[in-house]
N, C-alpha and C positions, 0 to 999 in steps of 0.2 A: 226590172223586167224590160224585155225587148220587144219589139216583132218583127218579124222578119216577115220582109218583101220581097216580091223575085226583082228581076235586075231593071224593070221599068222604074222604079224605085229610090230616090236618093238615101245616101246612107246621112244617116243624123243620129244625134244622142240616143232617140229611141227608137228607131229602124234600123234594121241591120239588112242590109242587101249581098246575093254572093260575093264572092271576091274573083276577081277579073284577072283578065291577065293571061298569058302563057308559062310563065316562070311562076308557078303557085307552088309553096312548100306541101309536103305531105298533107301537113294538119290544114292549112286551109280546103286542098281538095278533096280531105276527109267531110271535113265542116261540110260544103257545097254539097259534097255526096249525099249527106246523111239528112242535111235540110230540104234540099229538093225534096226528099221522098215523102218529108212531112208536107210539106208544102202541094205537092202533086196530092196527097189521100186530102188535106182540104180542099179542095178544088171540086173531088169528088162529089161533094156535098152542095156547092155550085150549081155542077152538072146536073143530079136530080132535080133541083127547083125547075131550072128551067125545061128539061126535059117531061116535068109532069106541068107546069103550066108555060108551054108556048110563047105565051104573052109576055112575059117578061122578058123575054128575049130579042122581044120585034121593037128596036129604038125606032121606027114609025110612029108606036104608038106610045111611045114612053118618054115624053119629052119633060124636062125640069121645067118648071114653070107654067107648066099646062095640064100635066097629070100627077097626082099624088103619089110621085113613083116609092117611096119610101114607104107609105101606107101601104102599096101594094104590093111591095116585097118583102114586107114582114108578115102580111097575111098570108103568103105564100111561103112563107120560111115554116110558121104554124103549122099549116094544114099538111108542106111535104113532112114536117116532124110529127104529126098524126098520122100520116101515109104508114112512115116509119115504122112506128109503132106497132100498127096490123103487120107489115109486109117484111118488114126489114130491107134490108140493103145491103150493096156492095161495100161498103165502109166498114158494117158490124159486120157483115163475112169476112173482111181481109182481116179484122184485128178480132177474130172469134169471142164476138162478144155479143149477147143475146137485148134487144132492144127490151126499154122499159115499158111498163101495161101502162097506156093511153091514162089510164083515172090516176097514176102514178106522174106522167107527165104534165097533165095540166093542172095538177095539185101543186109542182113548183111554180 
């Protein structure tokens, strides 16, 4: 197993970053293609946190060593995935898939 990084990224054993360059053969700029797109729809999932809580986005307030940023990006990870749950989302629309019942989510 991989992961794949966008191109801020170094490539290592278990990182895979696009592939560069001008002279890209078909299959690399297939690869690049087809990853992007997964990489853009997680992002999506990003974008809601921050968009339903603000604060996570305001590095004023969100300093390493001074505020529990971790604590508070995961309680905000929860609650936008309780959001979820009632509302759904641009993600479960794009990939037409219906979000799981809240008592179903915090049961895993």
């Amino acid at each position: 197993l991989i992961i794949y990084g966008d191109p801020a990224y170094m490539q290592s054993l278990h990182v895979q970053v696009p592939h560069k360059g001008y002279n890209l053969t078909p299959r690399q700029a297939a690869l690049n293609a087809s990853m992007s797109q997964v990489r853009i729809a997680s992002e999506w999932g990003y974008g809601k946190v921050t968009s339903l809580w603000g604060f996570i986005d305001y590095t004023h307030h969100m300093q390493l060593g001074r505020t529990p940023v971790g604590t508070i990006y995961k309680v905000a990870v929860l609650l936008t995935n309780c959001h979820t749950c009632f509302y759904g989302g641009f993600t479960l629309s794009h990939f037409n898939i219906q979000p799981p019942l809240l008592e179903d989510y915090l049961r895993l």
